[in-house]
N, C-alpha and C positions, 0 to 999 in steps of 0.2 A: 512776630513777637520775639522779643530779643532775651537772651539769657542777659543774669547782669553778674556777674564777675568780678567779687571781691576778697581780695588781698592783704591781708597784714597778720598783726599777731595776734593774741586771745580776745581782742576787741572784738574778731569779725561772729564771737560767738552770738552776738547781736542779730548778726543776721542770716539765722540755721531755720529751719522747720517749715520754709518757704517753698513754694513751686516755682521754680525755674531762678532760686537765685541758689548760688554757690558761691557759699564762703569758702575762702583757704587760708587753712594756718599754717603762714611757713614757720612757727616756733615762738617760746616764748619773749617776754620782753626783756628779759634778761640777755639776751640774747639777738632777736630781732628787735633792731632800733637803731635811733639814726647816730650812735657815735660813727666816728671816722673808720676804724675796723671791720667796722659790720655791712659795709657797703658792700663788696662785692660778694660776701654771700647773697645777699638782700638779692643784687643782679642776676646773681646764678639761680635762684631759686625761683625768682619771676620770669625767667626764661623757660625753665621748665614746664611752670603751670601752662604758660600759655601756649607753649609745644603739642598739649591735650586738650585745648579747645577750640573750637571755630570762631575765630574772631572775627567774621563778617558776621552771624549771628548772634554778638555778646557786644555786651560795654562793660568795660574793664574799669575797676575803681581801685587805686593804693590807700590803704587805709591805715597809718602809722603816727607816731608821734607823741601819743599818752605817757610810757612809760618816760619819756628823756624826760618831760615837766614832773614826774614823781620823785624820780631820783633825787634832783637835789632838797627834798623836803627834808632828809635826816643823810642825807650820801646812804642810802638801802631802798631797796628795789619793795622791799614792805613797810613803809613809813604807819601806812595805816593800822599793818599790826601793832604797833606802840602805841597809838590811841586804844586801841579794843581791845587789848588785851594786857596790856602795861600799863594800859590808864596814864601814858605821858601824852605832854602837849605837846603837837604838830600844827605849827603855823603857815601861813601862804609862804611861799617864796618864788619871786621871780628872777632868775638871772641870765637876765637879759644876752650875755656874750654865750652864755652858754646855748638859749635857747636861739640868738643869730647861727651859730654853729651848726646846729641841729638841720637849721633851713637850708642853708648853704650846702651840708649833706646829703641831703635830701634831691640836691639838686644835680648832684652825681649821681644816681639812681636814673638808667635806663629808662623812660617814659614815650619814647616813641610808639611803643605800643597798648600806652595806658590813657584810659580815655580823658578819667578822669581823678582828683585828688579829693577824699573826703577831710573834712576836717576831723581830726580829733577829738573825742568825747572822754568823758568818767562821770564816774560819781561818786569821788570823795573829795569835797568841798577842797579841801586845802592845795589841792594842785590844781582848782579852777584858774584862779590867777593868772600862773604860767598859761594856763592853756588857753586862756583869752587871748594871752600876748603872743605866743605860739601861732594862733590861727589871723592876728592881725597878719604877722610877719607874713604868713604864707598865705593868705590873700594876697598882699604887695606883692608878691615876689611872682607869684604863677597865675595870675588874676583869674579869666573865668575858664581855667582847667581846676578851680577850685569849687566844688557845693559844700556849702556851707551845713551841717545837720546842726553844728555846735549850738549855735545862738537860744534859737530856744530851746533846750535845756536848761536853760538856768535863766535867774531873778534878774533884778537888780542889782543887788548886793554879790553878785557872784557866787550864788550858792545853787544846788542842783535841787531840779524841781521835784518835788517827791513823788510822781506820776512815772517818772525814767526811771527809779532804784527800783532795783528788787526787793520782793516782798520780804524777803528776810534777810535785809541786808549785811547783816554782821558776817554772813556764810560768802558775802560778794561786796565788797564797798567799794571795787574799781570800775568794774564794767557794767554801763546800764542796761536797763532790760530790754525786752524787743520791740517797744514801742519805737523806739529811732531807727526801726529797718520800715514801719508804717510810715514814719514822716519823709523816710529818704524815697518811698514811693510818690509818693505826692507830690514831692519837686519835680521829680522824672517826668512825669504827669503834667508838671504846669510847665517844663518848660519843651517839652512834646518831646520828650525824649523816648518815653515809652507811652504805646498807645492808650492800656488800662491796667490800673492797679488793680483789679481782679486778676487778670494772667497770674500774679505773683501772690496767689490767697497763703497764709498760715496753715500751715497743718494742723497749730493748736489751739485753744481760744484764750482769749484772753493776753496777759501781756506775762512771758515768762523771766523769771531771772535766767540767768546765764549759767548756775551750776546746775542748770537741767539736765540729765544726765541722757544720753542720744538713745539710750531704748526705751523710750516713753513713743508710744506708738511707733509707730511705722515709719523706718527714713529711710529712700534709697536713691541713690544717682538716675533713677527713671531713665535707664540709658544710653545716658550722655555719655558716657567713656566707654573704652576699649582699652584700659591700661591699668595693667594688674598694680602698676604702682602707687595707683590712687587708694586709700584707705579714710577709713570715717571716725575722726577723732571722737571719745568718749565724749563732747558736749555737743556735738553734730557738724561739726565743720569739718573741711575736706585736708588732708595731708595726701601728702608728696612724698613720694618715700626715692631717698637718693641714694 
């Protein structure tokens, strides 16, 4: 039974409350993402994480990408707060040179030791768009070191399904709830990647939002490390302390 080992920014809150998966937050998205800047932090602190695990017993997932497709919605890292709370209009926008950049970044980003690349997820409609186009571009580009969770989440019409937002979305309209760490088992699954998605049960029931705060029962590294530097972020994901 493999650990699975996932990486990026507040996204990975997605996937906390699990047995034997381990999220890490290297920082937020202001911060961790794919401008040209932020690469070799990105490289230093994925180096790290994986300095404290056993990676013949893990599959290692990068999971980044959200916040570049938000930014350009208003140029601010909170576009969503000006719908909720400004009550302005936030429309799609996709830009495209921007979001070629982003891939191209991406691609500088160490991955010799990263199994695999998730696609980027949300759930505030107006940066579906981008991130349609986003996950097109990085399919082409890294073909099948990409699994795809994006797709289903959302319609038709490019809007997010209401089954993936948290129950009280206005408190979270970025990141969906943990129903997509249940689907990202299931691929693992069908493409025998991992043996049973029981190995990997919820600690909680039900599907939580993401502002679930990490002393709601019991969470502990069951463990797996030996390194005082590892610490357990306030929504249950793992940091790094450098």
């Amino acid at each position: 039974m493999k650990k699975l080992i996932i990486i990026g920014e507040s996204h990975t809150r997605s996937f906390t409350y699990r047995e034997n998966v381990l999220p890490f937050f290297m920082g937020n998205g202001r911060n961790i993402n794919l401008n040209t800047k932020n690469i070799p932090t990105i490289n230093s602190k994925i180096k790290t994480i994986l300095s404290t695990i056993n990676k013949k017993n893990s599959i290692t997932f990068l999971f980044l990408g959200e916040p570049n497709c938000r930014y350009p919605l208003k140029n601010s890292w909170d576009p969503h707060w000006d719908e909720i709370l400004k009550k302005k209009t936030v429309k799609p926008l996709v830009d495209l040179e921007h979001i070629a950049k982003c891939i191209e970044n991406l691609g500088e980003i160490d991955l010799s030791n990263i199994d695999y690349i998730l696609t980027p997820t949300g759930a505030y409609d107006p940066v579906i768009p981008a991130l349609n186009k986003f996950n097109e571009l990085l399919r082409d580009k890294f073909k099948d070191k990409v699994i795809d969770i994006f797709s289903n989440t959302i319609d038709g019409d490019l809007k997010v399904l209401d089954i993936y937002k948290s129950k009280d979305w206005v408190k979270d309209p970025i990141h969906l709830n943990s129903k997509i760490s249940e689907d990202l088992l299931l691929i693992l699954k069908n493409k025998n990647l991992i043996n049973s998605v029981e190995d990997y049960k919820s600690k909680i029931d039900g599907y939580f939002g993401t502002h679930l705060p990490s002393n709601f029962g019991t969470f502990d590294s069951n463990g797996k490390f030996n390194d005082g530097k590892i610490t357990l972020s306030k929504f249950g994901s793992y940091i790094i302390k450098e």
